[in-house]
Structure formats: structure tokens, C-alpha cells
Residue frames as a rotation matrix with the C-alpha (Angstrom) as fourth column:
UNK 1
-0.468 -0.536 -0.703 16.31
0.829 0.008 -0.559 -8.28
0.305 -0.844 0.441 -3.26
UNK 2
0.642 0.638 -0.425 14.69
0.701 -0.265 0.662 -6.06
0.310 -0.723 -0.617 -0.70
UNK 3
-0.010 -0.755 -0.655 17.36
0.953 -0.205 0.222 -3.47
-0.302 -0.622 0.722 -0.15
UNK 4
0.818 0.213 0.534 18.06
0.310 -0.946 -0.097 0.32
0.485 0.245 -0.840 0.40
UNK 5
-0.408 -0.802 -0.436 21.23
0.883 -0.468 0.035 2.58
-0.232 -0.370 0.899 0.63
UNK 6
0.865 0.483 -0.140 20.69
0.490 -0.750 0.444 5.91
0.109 -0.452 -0.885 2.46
UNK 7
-0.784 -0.621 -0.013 23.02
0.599 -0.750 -0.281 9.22
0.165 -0.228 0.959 2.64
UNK 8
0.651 0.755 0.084 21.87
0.514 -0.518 0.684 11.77
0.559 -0.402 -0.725 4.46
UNK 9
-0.320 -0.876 0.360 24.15
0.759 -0.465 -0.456 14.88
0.567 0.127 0.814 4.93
UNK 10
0.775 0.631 -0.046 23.09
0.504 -0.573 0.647 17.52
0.382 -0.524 -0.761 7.47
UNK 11
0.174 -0.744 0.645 25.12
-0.570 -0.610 -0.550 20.08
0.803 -0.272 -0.531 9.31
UNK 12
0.444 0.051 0.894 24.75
-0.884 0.185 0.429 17.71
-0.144 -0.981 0.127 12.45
UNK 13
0.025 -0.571 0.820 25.54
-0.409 0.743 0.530 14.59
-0.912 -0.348 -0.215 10.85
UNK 14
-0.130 -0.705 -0.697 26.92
-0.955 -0.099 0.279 12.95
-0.266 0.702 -0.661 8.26
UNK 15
-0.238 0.075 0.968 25.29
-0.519 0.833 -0.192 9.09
-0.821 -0.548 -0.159 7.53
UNK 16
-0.414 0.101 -0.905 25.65
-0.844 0.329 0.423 6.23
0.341 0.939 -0.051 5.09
UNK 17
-0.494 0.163 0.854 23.43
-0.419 0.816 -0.398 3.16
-0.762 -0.554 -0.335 5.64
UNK 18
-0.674 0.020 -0.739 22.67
-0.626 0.516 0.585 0.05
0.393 0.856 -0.335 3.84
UNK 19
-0.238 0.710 0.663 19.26
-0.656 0.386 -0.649 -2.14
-0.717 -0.589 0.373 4.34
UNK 20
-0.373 0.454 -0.809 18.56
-0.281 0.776 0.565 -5.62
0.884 0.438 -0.162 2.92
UNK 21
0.009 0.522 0.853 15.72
-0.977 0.187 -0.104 -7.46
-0.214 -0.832 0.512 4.52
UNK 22
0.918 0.295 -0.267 15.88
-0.334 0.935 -0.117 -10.42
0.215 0.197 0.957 2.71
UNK 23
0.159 -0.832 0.532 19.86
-0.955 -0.265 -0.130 -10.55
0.249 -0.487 -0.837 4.75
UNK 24
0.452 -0.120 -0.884 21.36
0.261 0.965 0.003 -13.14
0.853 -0.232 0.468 6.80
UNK 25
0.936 -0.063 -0.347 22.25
0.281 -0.459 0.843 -10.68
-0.212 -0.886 -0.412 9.95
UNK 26
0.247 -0.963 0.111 25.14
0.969 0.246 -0.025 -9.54
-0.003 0.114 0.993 8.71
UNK 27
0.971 0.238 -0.021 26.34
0.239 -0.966 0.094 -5.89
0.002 -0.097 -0.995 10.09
UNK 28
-0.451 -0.861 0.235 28.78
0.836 -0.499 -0.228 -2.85
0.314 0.094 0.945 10.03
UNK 29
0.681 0.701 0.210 27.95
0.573 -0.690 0.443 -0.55
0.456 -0.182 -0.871 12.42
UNK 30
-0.172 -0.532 -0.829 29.94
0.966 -0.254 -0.038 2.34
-0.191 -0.808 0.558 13.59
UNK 31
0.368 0.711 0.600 28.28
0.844 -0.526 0.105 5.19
0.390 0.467 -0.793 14.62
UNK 32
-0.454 -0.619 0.641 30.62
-0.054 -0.699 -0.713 7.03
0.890 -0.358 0.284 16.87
UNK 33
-0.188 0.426 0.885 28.24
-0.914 -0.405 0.001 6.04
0.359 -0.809 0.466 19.84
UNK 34
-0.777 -0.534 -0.332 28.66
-0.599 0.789 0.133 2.30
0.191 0.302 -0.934 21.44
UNK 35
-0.367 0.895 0.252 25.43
-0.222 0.179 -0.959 1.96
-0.903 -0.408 0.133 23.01
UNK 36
0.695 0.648 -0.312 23.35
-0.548 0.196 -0.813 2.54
-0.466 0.736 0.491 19.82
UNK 37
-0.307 -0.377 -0.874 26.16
-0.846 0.529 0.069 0.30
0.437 0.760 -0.481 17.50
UNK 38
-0.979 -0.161 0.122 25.28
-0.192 0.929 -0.317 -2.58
-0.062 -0.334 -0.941 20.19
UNK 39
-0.153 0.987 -0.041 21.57
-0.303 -0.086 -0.949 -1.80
-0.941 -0.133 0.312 19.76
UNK 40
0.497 0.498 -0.711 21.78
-0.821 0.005 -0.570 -1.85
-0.280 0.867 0.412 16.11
UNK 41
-0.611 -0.683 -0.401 24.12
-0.771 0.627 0.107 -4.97
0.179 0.375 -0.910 15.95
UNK 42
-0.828 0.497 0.260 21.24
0.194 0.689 -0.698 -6.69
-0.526 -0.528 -0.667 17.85
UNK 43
0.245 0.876 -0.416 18.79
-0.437 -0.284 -0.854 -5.56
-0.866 0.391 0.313 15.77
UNK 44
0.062 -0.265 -0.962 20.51
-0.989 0.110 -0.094 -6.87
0.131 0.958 -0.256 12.57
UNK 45
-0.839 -0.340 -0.425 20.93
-0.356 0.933 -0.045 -10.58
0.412 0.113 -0.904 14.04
UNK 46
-0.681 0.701 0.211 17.72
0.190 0.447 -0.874 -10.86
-0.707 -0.555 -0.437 15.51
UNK 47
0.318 0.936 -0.152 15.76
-0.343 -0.036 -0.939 -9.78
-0.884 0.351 0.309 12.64
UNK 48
0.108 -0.132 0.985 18.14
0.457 0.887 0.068 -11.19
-0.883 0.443 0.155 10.25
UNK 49
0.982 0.183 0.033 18.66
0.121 -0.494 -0.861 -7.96
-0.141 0.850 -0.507 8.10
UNK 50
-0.234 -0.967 0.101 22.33
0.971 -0.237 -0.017 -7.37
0.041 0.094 0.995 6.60
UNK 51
0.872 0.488 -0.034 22.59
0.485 -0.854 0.186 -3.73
0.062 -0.178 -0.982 7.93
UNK 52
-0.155 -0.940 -0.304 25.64
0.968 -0.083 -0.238 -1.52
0.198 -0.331 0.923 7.32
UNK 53
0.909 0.391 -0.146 25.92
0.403 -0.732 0.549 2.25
0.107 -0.558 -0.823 9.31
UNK 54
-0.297 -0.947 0.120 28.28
0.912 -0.318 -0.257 4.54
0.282 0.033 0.959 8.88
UNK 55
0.605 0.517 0.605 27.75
0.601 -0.796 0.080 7.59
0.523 0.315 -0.792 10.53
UNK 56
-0.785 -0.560 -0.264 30.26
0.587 -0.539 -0.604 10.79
0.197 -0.629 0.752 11.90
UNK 57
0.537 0.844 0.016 27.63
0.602 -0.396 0.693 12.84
0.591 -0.362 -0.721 14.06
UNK 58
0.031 -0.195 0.980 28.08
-0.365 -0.915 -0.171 16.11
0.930 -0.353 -0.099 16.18
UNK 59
0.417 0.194 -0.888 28.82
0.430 0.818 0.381 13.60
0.801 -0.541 0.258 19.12
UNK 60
-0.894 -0.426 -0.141 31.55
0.337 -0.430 -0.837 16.30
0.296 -0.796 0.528 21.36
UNK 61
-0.508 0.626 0.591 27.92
-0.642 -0.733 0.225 17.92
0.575 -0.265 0.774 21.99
UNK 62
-0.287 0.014 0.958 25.95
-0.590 0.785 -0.188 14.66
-0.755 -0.619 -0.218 22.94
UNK 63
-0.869 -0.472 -0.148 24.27
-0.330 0.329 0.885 11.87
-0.369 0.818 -0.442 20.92
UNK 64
0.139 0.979 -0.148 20.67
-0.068 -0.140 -0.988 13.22
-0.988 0.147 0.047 20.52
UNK 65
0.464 0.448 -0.764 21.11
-0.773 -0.216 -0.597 14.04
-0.433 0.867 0.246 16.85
UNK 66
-0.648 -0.753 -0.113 23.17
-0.761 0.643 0.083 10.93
0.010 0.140 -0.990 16.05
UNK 67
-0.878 0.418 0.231 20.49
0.215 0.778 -0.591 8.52
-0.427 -0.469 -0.773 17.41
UNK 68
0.087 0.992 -0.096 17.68
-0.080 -0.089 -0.993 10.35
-0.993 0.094 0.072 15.99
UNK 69
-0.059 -0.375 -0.925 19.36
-0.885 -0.409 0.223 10.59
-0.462 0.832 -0.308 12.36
UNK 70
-0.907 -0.054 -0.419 20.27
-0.308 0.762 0.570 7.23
0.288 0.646 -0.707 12.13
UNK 71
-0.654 0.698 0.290 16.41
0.123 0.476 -0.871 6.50
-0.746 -0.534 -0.398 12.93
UNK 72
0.262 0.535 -0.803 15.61
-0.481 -0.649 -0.589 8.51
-0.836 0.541 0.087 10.37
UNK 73
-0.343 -0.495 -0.799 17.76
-0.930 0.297 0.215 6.86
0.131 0.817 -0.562 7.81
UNK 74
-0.799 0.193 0.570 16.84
-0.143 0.859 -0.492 3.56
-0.584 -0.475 -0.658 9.46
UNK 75
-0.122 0.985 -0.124 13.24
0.108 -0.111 -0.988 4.21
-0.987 -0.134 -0.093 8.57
UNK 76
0.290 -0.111 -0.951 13.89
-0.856 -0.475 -0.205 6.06
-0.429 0.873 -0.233 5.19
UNK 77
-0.533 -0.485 -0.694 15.48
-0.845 0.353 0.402 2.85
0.050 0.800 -0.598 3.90
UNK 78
-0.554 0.558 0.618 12.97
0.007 0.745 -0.667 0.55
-0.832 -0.365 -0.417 5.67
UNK 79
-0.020 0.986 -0.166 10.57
0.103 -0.163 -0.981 1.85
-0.994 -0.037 -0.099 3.44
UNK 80
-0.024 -0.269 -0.963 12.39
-0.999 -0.020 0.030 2.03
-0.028 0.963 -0.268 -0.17
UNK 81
-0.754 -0.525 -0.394 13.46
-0.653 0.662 0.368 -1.31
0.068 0.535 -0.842 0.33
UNK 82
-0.404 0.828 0.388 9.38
0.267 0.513 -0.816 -2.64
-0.875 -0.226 -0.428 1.12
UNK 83
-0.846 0.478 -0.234 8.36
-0.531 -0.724 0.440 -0.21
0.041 0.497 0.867 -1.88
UNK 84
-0.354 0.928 0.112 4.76
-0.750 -0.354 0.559 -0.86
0.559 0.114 0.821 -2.84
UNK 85
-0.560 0.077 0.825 4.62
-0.822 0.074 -0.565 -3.52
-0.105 -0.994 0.022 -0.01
UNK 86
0.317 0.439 -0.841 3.00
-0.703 0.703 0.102 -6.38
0.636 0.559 0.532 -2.28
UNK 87
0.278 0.208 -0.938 2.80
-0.280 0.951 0.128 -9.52
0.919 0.227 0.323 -0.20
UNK 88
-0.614 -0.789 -0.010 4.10
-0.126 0.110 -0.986 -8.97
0.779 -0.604 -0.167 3.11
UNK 89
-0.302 0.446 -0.842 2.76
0.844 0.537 -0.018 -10.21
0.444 -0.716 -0.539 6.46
UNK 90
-0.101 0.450 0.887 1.98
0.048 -0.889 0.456 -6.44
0.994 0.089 0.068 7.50
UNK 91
0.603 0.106 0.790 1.38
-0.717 -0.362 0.596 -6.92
0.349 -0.926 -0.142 11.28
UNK 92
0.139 -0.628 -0.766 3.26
0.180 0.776 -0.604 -8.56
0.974 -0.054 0.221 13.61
UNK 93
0.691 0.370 0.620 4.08
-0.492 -0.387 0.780 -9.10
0.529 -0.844 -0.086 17.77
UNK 94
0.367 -0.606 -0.706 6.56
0.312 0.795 -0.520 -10.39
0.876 -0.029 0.481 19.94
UNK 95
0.939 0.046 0.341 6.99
-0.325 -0.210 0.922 -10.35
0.114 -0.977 -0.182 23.40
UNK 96
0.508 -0.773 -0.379 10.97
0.116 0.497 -0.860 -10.82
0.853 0.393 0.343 24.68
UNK 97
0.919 0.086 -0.385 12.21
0.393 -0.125 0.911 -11.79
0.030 -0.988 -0.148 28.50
UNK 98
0.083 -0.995 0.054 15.77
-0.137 -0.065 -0.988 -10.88
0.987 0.074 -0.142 29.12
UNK 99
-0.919 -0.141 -0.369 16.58
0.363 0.069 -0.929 -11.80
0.157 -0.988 -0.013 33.09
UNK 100
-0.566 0.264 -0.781 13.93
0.639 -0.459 -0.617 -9.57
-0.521 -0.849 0.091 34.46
UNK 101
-0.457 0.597 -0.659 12.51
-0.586 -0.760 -0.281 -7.56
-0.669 0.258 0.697 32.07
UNK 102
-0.527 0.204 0.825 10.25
0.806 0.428 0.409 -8.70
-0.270 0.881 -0.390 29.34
UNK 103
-0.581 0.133 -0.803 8.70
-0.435 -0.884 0.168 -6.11
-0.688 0.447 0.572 26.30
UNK 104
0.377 0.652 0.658 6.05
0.785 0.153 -0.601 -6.61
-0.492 0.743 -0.454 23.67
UNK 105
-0.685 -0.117 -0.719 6.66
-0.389 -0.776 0.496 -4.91
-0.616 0.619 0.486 20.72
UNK 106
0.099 0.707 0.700 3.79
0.722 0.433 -0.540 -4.82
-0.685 0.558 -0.468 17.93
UNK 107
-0.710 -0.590 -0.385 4.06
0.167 -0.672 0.722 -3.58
-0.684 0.448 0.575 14.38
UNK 108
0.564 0.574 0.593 1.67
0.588 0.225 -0.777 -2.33
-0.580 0.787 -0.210 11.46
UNK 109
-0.649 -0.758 0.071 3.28
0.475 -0.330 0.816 -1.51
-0.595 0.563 0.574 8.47
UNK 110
-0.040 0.994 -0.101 0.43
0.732 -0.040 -0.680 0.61
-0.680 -0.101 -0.727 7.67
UNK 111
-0.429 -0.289 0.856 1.47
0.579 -0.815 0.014 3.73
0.694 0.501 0.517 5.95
UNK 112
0.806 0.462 0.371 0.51
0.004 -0.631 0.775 5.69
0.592 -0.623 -0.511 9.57
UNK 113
-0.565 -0.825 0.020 3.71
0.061 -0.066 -0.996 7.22
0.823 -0.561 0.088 11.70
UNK 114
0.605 -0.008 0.796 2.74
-0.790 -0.132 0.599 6.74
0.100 -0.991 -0.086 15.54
UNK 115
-0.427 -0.660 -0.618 4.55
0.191 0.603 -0.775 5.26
0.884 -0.449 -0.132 18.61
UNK 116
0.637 0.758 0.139 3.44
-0.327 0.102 0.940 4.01
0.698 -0.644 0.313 21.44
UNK 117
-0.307 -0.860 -0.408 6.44
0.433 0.256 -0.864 3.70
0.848 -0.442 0.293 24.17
UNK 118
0.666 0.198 0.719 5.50
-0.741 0.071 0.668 2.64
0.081 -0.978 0.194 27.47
UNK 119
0.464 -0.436 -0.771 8.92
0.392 0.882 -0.262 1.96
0.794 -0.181 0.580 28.91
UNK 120
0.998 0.056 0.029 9.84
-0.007 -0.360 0.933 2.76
0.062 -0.931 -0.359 32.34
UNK 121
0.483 -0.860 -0.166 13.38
0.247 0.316 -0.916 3.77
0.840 0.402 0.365 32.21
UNK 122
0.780 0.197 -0.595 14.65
0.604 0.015 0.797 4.16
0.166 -0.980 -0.107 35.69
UNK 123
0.374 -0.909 -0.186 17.92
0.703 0.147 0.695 5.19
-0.604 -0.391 0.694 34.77
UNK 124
0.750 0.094 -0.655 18.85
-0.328 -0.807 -0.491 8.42
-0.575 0.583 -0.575 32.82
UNK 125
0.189 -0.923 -0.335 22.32
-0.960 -0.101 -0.262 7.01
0.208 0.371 -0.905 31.43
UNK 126
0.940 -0.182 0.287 23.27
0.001 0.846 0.533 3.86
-0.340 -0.501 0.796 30.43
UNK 127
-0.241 -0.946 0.216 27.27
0.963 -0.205 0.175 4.44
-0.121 0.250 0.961 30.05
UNK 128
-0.749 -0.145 -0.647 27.41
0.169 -0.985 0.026 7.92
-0.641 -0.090 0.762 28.50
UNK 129
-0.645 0.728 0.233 23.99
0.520 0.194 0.832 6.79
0.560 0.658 -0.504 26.40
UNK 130
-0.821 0.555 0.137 21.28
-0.537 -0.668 -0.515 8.85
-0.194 -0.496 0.846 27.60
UNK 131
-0.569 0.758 0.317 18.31
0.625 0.650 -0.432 6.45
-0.534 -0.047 -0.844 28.04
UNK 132
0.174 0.886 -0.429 15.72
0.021 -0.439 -0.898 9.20
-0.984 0.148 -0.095 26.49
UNK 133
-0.378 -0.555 -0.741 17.25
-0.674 -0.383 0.631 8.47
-0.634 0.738 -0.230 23.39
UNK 134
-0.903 0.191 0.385 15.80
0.251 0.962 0.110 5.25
-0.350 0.195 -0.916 22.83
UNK 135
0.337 0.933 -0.130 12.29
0.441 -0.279 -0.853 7.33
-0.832 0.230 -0.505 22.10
UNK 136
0.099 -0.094 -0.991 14.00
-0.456 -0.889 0.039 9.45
-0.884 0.448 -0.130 20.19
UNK 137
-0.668 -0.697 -0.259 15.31
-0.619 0.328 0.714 6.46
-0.413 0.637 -0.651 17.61
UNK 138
-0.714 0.435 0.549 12.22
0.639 0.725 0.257 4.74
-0.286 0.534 -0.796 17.15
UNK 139
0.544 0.618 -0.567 10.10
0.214 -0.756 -0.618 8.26
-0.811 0.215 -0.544 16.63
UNK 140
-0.368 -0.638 -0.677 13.07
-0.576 -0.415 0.704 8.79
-0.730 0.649 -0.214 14.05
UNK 141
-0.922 0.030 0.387 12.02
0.179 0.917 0.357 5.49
-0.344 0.398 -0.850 12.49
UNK 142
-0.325 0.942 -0.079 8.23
0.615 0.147 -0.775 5.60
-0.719 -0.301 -0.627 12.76
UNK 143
0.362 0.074 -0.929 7.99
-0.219 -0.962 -0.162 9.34
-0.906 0.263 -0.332 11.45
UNK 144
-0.300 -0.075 -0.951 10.04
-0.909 -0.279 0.309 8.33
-0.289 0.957 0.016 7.85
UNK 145
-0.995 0.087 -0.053 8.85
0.059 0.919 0.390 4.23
0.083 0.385 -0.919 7.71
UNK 146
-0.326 0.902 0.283 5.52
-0.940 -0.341 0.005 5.45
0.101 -0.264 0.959 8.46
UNK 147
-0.164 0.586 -0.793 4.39
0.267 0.801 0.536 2.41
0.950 -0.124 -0.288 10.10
UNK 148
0.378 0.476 0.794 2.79
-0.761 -0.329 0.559 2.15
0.527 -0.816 0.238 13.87
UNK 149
-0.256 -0.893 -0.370 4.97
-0.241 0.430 -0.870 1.03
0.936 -0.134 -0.325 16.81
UNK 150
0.726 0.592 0.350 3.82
-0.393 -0.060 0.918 -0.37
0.564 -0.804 0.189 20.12
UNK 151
-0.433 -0.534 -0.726 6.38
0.254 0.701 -0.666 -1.28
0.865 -0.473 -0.168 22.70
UNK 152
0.718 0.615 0.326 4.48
-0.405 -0.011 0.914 -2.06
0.566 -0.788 0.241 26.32
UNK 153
-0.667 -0.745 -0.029 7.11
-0.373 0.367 -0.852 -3.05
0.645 -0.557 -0.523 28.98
UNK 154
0.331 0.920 -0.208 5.77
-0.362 0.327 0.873 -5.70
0.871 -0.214 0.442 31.05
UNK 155
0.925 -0.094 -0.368 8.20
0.367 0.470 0.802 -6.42
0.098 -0.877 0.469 33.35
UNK 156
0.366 -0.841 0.399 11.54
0.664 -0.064 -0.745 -5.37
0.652 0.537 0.535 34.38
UNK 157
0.783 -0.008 -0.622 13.81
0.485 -0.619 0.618 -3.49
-0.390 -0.786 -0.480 36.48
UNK 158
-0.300 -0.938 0.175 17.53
0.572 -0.030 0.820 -3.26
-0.764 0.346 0.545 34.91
UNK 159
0.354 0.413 -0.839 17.32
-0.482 -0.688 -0.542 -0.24
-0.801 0.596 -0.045 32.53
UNK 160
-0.266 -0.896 -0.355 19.89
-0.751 -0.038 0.659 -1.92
-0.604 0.442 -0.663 30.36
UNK 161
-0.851 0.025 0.525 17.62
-0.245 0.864 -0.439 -4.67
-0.464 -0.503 -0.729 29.91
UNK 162
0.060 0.990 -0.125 14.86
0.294 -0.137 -0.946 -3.29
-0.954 0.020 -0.299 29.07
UNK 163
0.288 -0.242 -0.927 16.30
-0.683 -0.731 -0.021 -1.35
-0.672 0.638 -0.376 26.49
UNK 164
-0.841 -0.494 -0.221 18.19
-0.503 0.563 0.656 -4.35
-0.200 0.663 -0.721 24.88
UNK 165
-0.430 0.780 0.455 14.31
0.411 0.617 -0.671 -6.29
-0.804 -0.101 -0.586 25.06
UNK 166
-0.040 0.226 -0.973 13.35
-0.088 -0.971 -0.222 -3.55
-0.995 0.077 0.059 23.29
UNK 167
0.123 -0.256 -0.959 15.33
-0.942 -0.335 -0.031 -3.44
-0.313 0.907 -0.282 20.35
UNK 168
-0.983 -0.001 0.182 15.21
0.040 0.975 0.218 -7.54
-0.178 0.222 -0.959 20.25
UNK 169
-0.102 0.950 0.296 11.28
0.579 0.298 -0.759 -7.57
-0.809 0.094 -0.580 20.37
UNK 170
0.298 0.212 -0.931 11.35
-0.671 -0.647 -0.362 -4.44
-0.679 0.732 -0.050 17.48
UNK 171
-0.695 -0.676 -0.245 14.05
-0.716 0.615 0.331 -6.86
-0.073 0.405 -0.911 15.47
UNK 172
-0.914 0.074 0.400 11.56
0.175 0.959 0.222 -9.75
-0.367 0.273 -0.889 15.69
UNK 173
0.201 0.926 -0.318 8.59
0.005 -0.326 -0.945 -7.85
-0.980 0.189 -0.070 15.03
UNK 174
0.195 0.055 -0.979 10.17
-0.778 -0.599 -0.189 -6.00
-0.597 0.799 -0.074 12.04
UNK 175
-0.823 -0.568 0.006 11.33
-0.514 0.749 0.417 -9.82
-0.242 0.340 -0.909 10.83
UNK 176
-0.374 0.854 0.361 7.69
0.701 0.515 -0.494 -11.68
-0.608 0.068 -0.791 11.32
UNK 177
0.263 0.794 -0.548 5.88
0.138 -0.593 -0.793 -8.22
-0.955 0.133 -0.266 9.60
UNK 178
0.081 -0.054 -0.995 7.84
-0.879 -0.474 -0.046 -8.29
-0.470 0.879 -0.086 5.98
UNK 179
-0.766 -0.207 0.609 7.71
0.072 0.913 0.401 -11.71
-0.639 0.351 -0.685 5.56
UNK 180
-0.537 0.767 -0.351 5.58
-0.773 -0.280 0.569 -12.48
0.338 0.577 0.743 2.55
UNK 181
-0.682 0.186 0.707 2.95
-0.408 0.706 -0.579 -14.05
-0.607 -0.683 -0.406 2.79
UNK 182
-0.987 -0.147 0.067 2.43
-0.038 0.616 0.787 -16.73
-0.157 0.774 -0.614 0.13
UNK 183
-0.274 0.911 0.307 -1.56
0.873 0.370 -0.318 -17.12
-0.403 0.180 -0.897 0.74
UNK 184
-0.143 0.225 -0.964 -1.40
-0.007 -0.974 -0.226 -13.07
-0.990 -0.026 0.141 -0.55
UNK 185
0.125 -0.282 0.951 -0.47
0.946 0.324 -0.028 -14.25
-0.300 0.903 0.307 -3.91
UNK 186
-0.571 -0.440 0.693 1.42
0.670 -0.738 0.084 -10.96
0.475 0.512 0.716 -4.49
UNK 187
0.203 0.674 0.711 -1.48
0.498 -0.696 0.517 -8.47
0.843 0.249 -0.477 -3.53
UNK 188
-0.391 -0.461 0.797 -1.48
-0.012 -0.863 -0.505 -5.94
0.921 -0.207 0.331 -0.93
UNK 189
-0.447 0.350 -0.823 -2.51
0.892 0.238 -0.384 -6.42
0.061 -0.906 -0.418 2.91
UNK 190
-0.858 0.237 -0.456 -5.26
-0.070 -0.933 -0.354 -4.01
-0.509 -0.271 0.817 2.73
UNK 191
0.154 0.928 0.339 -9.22
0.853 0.049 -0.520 -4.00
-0.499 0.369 -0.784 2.18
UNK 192
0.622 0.059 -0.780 -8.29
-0.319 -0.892 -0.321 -0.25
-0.715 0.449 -0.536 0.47
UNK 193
0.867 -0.275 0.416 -5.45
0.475 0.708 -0.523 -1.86
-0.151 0.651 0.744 -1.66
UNK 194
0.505 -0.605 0.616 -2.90
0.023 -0.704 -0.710 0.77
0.863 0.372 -0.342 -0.67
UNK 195
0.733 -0.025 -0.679 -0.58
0.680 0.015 0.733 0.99
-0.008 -1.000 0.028 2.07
């Protein structure tokens, strides 16, 4: 089994989370913030990881360090539970419409943090979610899964929309990129042999 359990104790926040990739979408998510629990509930059935989140965050302030934490942890367990990355499908793309909007998201699991986030969010606030948060959670990711993140927004107008494309195209990316892939026979996706 593929799986990592994260704690991570900070004066700001307080988070337990559980990652299996080899799952069946099964989640527990309650982060004290509903936006991001519906973000990550969609992210667990679309990529098919069992994901559980517990986290009690400094939320009476707002839910910058919440969102960016559990990215961090997100990320932090991505990576334990790939450890030495033997056989997996390493890149991966996926392009998702929702009404109006549609998003590419592309992944290398490379051992390089970057992000690339060209989405046009029109709207500062969806509910009491600040919309600039959504950078903030996959830079949280990126930065401890060290892999490289492209999301291009190709269409779209509905912030909500975009945002939920988002985290569905990331979800199928991160699903197509850890499959193994049988023709590896075990070995590492890399001409250097290290990722």
C-alpha cells in the first residue's frame, strides 16, 4: 500500500491527514473551512485516493494558513507515500469542462517544486473562501511534493467553476501520474535514475 499519515502542529494550526493512493475515494474531511473540505472531497473521488483531514486552524483570523497547511501536509504525504517512486507513470494531463469553464492541469512528478497557475479568478470570494487561496494550496503542495504543476484555464467565466475544474483536472492528473507503469518493470522514470 501506497499510504502516508501526516501531523503537523504549528502555532497556527493543528493537522492530521491520511493519504493512500492505491484508495477507492473514500474521504473525511473537516477542516473548519467548507470551501476547501468540498475541494478536497472532490479531489479524493476523482482521483480515487482514500484521504482523511483533520485539521483545527487559526480560522476567527481568516483561512490563509489553514489552506496553505493542509497543502503542505497534502504534499508532505504525497511524497512519503510515492517514496523512491519505482514504476510510476511520472507525467500526466487532463483537461476538465464544467458548464463554461474548462482547465488543463499537467503534472511531473519530477523531484522539482514549481507552479504554473494561469487562472483568471474574477471573483475575490467564493462564500467566505477567498479565491487567492487556491494558489496558495497548490504552492503548499508543490513546495513539499516537489513535483511541477501546470494549470492553464482555457475557458470560463463562473469563478466557482473554475476553481472546482481545477481541483478535478489536479485529481485526474495526480491519478493518471502514479499509476505504475507495468512496461517500467519496477525501475525509475528517469534517464538519471533518480527522481
Amino acid at each position: 500500500m501506497r499510504e502516508a499519515k501526516i501531523d503537523r502542529k504549528t502555532k497556527e494550526t493543528e493537522i492530521s491527514l491520511y493519504l493512500n493512493l492505491d484508495g477507492n475515494g473514500c474521504c473525511d474531511i473537516d477542516t473548519g473551512c467548507g470551501f476547501l473540505d468540498h475541494m478536497l472531497e472532490l479531489l479524493s473521488n476523482h482521483s480515487r485516493f482514500d484521504l482523511t483531514v483533520k485539521c483545527r486552524g487559526d480560522v476567527k483570523v481568516d483561512y490563509h494558513h489553514t489552506v496553505e497547511d493542509v497543502g503542505i501536509c497534502f504534499g508532505t504525504a504525497f511524497k512519503e507515500a510515492l517514496n523512491d517512486k519505482k514504476g510510476i507513470t511520472r507525467y500526466a494531463d487532463v483537461t476538465i469542462p464544467m458548464d463554461e469553464a474548462l482547465v488543463l492541469c499537467a503534472i511531473d512528478i519530477s523531484g522539482r517544486s514549481y507552479l504554473l497557475y494561469d487562472l483568471i479568478l474574477k471573483q475575490s470570494k467564493v462564500g467566505d473562501f477567498d479565491t487567492e487561496l487556491v494558489e496558495e494550496f497548490f504552492w503548499g503542495f508543490c513546495r513539499t511534493a516537489l513535483v511541477t504543476l501546470d494549470f492553464i484555464q482555457l475557458a470560463g467565466k463562473n469563478t466557482h467553476h473554475i476553481i472546482e475544474c481545477a481541483f478535478k483536472a489536479f485529481a485526474r492528473a495526480l491519478k493518471n501520474a502514479v499509476k505504475i507503469d507495468e512496461s517500467l518493470n519496477g525501475k525509475i522514470p528517469s534517464s538519471k535514475g533518480v527522481l
